[in-house]
C-alpha positions as semicolon CSV with decimal commas, in nm:
position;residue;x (nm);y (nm);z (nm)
1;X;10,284;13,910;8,554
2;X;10,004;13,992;8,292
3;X;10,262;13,963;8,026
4;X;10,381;13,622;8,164
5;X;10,019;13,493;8,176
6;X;9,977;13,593;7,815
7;X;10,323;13,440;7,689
8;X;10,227;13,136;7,870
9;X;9,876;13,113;7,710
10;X;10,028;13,144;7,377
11;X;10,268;12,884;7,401
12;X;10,009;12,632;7,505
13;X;9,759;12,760;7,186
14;X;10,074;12,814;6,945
15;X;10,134;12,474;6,745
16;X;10,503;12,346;6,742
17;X;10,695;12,184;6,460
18;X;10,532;11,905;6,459
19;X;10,183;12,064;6,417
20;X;10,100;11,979;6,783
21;X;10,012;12,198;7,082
22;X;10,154;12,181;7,464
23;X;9,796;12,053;7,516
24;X;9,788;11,798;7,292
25;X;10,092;11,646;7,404
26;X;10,009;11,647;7,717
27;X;9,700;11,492;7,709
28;X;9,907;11,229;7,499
29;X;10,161;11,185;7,816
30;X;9,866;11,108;7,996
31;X;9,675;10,884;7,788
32;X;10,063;10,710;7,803
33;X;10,072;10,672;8,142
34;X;9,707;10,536;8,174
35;X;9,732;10,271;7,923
36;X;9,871;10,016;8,143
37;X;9,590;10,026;8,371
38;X;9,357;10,053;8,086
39;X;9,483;9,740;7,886
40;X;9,379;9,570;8,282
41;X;9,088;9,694;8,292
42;X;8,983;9,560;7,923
43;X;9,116;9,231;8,015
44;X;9,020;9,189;8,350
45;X;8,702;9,330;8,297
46;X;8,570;9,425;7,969
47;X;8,635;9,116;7,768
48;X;8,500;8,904;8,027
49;X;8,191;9,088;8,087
50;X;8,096;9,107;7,680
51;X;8,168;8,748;7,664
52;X;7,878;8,626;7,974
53;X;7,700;8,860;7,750
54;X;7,760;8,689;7,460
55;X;7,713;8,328;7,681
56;X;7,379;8,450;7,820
57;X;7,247;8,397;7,429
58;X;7,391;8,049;7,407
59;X;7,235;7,718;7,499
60;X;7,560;7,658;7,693
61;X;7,611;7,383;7,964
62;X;7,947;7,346;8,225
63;X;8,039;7,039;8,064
64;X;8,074;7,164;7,695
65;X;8,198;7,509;7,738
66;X;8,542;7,454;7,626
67;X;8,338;7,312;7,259
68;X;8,139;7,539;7,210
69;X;8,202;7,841;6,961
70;X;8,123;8,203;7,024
71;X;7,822;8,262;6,829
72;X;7,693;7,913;6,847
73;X;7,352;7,830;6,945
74;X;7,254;8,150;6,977
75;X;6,906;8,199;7,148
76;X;6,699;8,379;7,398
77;X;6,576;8,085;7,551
78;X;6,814;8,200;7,842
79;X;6,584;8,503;7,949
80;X;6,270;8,338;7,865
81;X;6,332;8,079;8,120
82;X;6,455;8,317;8,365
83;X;6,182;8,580;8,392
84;X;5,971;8,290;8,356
85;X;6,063;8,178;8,671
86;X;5,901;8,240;8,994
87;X;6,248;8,210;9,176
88;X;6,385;8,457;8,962
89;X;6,111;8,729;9,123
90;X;6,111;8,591;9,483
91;X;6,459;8,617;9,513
92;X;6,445;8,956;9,342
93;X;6,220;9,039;9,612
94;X;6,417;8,869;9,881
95;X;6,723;9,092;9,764
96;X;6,513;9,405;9,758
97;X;6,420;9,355;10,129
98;X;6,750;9,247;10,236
99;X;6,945;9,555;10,079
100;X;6,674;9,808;10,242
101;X;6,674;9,637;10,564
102;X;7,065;9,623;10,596
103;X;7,111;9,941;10,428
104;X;6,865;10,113;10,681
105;X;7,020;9,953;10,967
106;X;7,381;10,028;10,910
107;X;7,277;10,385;10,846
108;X;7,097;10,434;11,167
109;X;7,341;10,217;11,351
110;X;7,649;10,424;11,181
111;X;7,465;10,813;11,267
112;X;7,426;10,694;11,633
113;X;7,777;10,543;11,675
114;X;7,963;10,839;11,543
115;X;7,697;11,071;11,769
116;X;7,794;10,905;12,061
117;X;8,170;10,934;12,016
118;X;8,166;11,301;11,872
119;X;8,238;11,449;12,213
120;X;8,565;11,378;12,353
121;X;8,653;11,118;12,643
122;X;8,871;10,911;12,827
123;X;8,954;10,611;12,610
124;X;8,747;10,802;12,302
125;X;9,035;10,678;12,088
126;X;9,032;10,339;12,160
127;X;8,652;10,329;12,121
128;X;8,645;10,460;11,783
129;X;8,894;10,203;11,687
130;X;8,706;9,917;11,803
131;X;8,392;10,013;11,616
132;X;8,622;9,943;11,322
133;X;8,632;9,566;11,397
134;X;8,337;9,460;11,241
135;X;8,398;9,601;10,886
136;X;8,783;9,476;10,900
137;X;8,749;9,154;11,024
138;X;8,743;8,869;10,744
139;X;8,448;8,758;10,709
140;X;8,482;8,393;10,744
141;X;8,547;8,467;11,105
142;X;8,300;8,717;11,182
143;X;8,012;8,455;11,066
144;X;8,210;8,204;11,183
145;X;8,107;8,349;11,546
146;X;7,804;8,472;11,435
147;X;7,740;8,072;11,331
148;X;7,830;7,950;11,722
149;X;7,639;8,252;11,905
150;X;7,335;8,183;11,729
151;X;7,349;7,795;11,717
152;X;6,997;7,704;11,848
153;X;7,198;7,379;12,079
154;X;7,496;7,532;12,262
155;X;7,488;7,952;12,137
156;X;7,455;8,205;12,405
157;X;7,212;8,374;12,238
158;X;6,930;8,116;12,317
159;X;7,143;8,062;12,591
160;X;7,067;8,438;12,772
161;X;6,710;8,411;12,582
162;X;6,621;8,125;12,774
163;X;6,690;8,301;13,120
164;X;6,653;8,634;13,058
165;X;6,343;8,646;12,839
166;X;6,197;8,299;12,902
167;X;6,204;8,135;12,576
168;X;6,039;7,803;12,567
169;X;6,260;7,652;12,260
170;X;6,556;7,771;12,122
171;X;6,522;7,977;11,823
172;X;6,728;7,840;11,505
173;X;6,814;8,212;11,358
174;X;6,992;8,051;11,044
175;X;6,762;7,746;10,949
176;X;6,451;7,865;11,041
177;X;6,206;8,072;10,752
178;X;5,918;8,175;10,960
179;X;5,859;8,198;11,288
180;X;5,593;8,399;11,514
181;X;5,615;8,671;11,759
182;X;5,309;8,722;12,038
183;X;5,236;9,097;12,035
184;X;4,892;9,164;12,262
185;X;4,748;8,846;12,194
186;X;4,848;8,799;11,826
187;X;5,065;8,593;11,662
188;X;5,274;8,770;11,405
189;X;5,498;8,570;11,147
190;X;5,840;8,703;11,092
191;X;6,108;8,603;10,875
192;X;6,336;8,464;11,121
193;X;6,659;8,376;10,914
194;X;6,620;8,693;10,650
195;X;6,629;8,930;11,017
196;X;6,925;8,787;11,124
197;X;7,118;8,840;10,793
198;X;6,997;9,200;10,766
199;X;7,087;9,204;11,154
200;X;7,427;9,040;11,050
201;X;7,492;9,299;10,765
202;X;7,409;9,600;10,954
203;X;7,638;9,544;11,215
204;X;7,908;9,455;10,960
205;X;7,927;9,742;10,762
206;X;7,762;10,011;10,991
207;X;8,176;10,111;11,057
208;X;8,216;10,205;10,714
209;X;7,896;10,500;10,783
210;X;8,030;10,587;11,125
211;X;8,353;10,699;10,961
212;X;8,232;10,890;10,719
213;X;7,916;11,075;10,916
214;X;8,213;11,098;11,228
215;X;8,432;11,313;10,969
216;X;8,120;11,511;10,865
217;X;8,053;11,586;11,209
218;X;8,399;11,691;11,303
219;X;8,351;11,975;11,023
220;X;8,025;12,108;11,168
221;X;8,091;12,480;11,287
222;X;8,081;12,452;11,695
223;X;7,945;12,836;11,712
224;X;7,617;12,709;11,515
225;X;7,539;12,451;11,798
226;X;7,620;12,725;12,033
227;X;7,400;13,000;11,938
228;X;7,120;12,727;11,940
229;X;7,189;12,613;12,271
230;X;7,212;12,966;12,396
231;X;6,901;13,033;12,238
232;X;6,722;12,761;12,434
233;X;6,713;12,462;12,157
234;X;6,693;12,124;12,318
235;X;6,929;11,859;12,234
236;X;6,667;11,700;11,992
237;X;6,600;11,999;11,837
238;X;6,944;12,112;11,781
239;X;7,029;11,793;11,585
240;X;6,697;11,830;11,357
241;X;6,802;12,138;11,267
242;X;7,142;12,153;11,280
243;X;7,337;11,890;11,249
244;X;7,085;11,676;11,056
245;X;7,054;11,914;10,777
246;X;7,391;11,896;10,729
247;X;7,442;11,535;10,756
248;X;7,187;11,496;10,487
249;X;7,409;11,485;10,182
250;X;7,703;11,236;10,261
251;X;7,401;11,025;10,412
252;X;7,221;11,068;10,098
253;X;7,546;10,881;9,862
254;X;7,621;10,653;10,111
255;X;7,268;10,518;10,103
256;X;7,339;10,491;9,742
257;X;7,690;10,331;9,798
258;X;7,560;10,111;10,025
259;X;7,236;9,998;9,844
260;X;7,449;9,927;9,545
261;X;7,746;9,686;9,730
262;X;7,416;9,538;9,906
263;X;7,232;9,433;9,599
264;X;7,524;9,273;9,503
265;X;7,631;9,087;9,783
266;X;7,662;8,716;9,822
267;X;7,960;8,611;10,042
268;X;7,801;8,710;10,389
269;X;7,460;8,535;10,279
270;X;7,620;8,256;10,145
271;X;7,842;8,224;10,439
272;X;7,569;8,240;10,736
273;X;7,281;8,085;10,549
274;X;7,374;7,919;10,234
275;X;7,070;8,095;10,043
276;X;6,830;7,859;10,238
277;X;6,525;7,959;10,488
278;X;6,427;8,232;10,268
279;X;6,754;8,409;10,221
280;X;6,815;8,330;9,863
281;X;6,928;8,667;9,675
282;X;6,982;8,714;9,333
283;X;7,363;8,652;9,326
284;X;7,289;8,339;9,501
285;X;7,032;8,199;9,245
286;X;7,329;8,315;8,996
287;X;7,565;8,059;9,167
288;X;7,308;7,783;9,213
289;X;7,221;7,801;8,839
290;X;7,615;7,779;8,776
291;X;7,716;7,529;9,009
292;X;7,403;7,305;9,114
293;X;7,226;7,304;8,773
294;X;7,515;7,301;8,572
295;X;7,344;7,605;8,342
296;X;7,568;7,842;8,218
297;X;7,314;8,026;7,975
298;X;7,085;8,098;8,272
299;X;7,363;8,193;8,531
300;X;7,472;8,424;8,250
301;X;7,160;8,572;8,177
302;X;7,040;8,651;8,484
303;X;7,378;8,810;8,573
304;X;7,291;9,051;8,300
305;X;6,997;9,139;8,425
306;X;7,164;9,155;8,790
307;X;7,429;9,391;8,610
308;X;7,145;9,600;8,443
309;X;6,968;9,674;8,786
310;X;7,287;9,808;8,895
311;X;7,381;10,008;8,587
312;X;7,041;10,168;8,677
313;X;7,146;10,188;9,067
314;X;7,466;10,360;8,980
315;X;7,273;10,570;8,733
316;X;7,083;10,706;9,068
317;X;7,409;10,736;9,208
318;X;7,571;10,929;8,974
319;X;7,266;11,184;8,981
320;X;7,312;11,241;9,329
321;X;7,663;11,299;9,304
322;X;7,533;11,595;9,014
323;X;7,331;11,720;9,280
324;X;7,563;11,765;9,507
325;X;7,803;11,923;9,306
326;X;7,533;12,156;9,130
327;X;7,415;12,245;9,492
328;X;7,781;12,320;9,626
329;X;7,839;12,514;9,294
């Protein structure tokens, strides 16, 4: 066997008649069999993302792109105007709340779900399977209904409100920015339509963490919960130190996962809300600039900056993936 090993070693070191290794034409068959996908990628990707680069530079309106050269006009009059711009930070800021909020609450939301079906039970199956609705549903429909439940004239929502809780007026989730909750004789303002979006994306994607935390759970060793319980740990206490520890690094990259998609996200905002009441995001300005305003420059340039934040959000990413693997290692 130690003879084989050796002859086999030597082989892949010794160079053939052409002057080239096992290795190196190996990695040549695979650099082959990649180069279809990679010639996509540089088209579908690459070349389109250097050019917004290049159009973020230009003084470039929708009615004379197909006139204007590459390198023409050339200026950073782009990014002056948009970090000159108050919208530019208050929907930076409007993103920044919306991808913790969401991101919190489909974390939470996901952890509890896949606690609550861990154990086995009649119909556990089918259970688990529903939960999956929300994140495969298209999402026209799913804010479609979200659209008629919330509907401040005929939704159920203000509907139940009305004669369960006692609401004077009906509550316009979607159109309304502010509104004010009584708590012990103050009035606290709340951002009504930037909740319910959060609400909206929390419930959406909280599926894709309950799969993920479920199949972390499943691979928890049942003798560690057992020796606590046997030792007296209470239910609370067993999943602080148990099962919680343990949890801790898939909920750490999903965080990361999840901030990232969130940060970029436009269809469910644009869908429920259009970017008014508050809820404009980033990607949202990005699409006003292009379609509204006719601005190509600006829509470009601040989609460079939107792509630099997450270059630096999959940077994090990345490093916590480095962490895990140094920590396993």
């Amino acid at each position: 066997m130690t003879r084989t090993k050796e002859t086999e070693s030597e082989r892949t070191r010794t160079p053939s008649r052409r002057g080239t290794t096992l290795a190196q034409r190996d990695a040549r068959s695979g650099m082959l069999l990649i180069s279809p996908a990679l010639v996509i990628v540089l088209a579908v990707v690459l070349v389109p993302l250097a050019w917004s680069v290049l159009i973020a530079f230009q003084r470039l309106r929708l009615i004379n792109v197909g006139r204007t050269g590459l390198f023409d006009n050339l200026t950073t009059a782009n990014f002056a105007r948009v970090f000159g711009s108050d919208t530019l930070w208050d929907s930076l800021v409007t993103t920044v709340v919306y991808t913790a909020g969401s991101t919190l609450l489909a974390i939470v939301l996901g952890v509890v779900a896949a606690l609550a079906l861990r154990r086995p039970f009649p119909g556990r199956g089918f259970v688990r399977a529903a939960m999956l609705i929300p994140y495969v549903a298209p999402v026209v429909a799913v804010t479609f209904v979200w659209k008629v439940l919330l509907n401040p004239e005929f939704g159920i929502v203000n509907s139940w409100g009305r004669k369960l809780f006692g609401w004077d007026d009906p509550i316009a989730f979607l159109s309304q920015a502010r509104g004010e909750i009584s708590l012990f004789g103050l009035d606290i303002p709340v951002p009504t339509a930037l909740l319910t979006v959060i609400a909206f994306e929390g419930w959406r994607y909280f599926p894709f963490i309950f799969l993920f935390v479920l199949a972390r759970l499943q691979a928890i060793p049942a003798d560690m919960e057992e020796a606590a319980t046997i030792d007296g740990a209470t239910p609370s206490q067993r999943f602080r130190y148990i099962i919680l520890p343990q949890l801790m690094p898939i909920i750490a990259v999903l965080v990361v996962l999840r901030t990232i998609w969130t940060f970029n996200e436009f269809d469910d905002i644009f869908l429920l809300t259009g970017g008014a009441a508050g809820t404009e995001v980033v990607s949202i300005r990005v699409y006003e600039l292009l379609t509204v305003q006719r601005n190509v420059g600006a829509a470009a340039a601040q989609s460079v900056f939107l792509a630099a934040v997450l270059l630096v959000l999959l940077g994090v990413y990345m490093w916590v993936l480095r962490r895990r693997a140094g920590g396993r290692s």
